[in-house]
C-alpha positions, 0 to 999 in steps of 0.5 A: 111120283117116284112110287109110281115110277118105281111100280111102272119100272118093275112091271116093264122089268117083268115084262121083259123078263116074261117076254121069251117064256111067253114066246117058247110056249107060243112057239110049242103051240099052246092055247092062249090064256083064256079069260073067265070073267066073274060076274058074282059081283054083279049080281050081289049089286043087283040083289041089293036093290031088288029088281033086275038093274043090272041084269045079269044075262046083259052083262054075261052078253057084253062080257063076251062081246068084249073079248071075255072068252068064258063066264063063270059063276058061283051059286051059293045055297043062300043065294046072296049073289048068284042065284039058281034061276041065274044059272039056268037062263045063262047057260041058252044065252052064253056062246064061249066057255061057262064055269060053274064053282060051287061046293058038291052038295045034292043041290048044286050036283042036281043044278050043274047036271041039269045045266051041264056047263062046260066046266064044273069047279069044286070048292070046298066052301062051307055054306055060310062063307063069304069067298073062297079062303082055301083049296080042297085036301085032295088027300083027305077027301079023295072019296068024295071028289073021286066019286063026284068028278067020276058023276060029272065027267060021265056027263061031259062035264069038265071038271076042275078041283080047287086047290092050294099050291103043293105039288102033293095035292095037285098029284092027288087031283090027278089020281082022283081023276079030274081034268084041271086043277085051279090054283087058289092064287091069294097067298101069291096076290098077298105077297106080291108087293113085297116079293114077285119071285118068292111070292110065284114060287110055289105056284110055279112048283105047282103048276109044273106039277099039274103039267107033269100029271097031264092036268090042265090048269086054271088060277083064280082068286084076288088076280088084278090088273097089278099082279096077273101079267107076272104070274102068267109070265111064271106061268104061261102054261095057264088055260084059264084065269077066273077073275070077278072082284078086281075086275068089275071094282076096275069096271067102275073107273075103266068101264066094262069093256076097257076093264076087260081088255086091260086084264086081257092084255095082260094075257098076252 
């Protein structure tokens, strides 16, 4: 009980402290927070058993009928969640924002223009990697982002470059040319528990970075019903968060659309 109680005080106490920040962004007219829910996880369930149970186009449709304002998906070459044949048959179906997260290899360059999603985000996985586990080096790979941002944004495509929480890196997103930047947010999940404040920092760092340059900003990556609501208190500016793993793990016990909701109000 009186952990509890000491976990239900700090989450009150941070509301709080949010609430006036949440409020002036509101007030210069902002965009809420957007929701993009993951549904990678999904399909890894599905492909456990063969067959189409869960089908993976029912559940994009219940995600957004229950308040999910994208989609978003991470095809890897070997397909062992998300495969190909998924992205195509999602894009005729989805009515609200799809992101597309993938290393910009021939064959997902060739997939997403093809699609044309709203949204592409670059990530620099290796093939065989289970998840995301760190951000582009902008500086160090600025010729080949360059170049590919400059392919898809000629198609209309948004783009977004995965990246760690350093000012400078955010600044050599913007000089590469692409429209937003989403912070790689496990370092802050990780430190959370012992340290809120010192744990955002760096993000807050950065995300004033990315505003500055005139970039929009996302955040994704081991985001919960725990940790979300402080960030985007530290954070309000946030266009969009992508969150899969928490949230179909919390979808088990809540059930979908009340998993859904709760991470959305912690948007708000």
């Amino acid at each position: 009980m009186e952990i509890t109680f000491v976990h239900l005080h700090m989450k009150t106490r941070h509301k709080a402290a949010g609430a006036s920040s949440r409020r002036h962004c509101r007030e210069k007219g902002e965009k809420m927070t957007k929701l993009s829910v993951n549904i990678n996880k999904i399909a890894t369930i599905r492909n456990a058993r063969g067959g189409n149970n869960p089908d993976i186009l029912q559940v994009a449709r219940d995600c957004e009928q229950y308040g999910a304002e994208g989609i978003t998906v991470h095809p890897r070459p070997d397909e062992r969640h998300i495969r190909y044949a998924d992205v195509i048959n999602l894009k005729p179906i989805l009515t609200t924002e799809f992101n597309i997260e993938g290393y910009p290899q021939k064959s997902f360059l060739e997939l997403v223009k093809s699609v044309r999603p709203t949204q592409v985000t670059l990530v620099p996985d290796a093939p065989d990697q289970i998840t995301s586990n760190a951000g582009w080096d902008t500086i160090k790979h600025f010729d080949l982002l360059t170049d590919v941002v400059a392919d898809l944004r000629a198609l209309g495509i948004r783009t977004s470059i995965f990246v760690d929480p350093r000012p400078d890196l955010v600044e050599q997103a913007a000089k590469i040319g692409a429209d937003r930047v989403e912070l790689y947010t496990e370092p802050y999940a990780s430190a959370y528990a012992t340290d809120p404040a010192r744990a955002a920092a760096p993000f807050v760092e950065a995300a004033r970075t990315a505003r500055r340059c005139g970039l929009g900003l996302n955040a994704g990556h081991d985001l919960s019903l725990v940790n979300l609501a402080y960030l985007h208190q530290q954070i309000p500016w946030i266009d969009e968060v992508s969150i899969g793993h928490a949230l179909v793990c919390d979808s088990l016990y809540l059930g979908l659309e009340q998993a859904i909701k709760q991470y959305k109000e912690q948007l708000k």
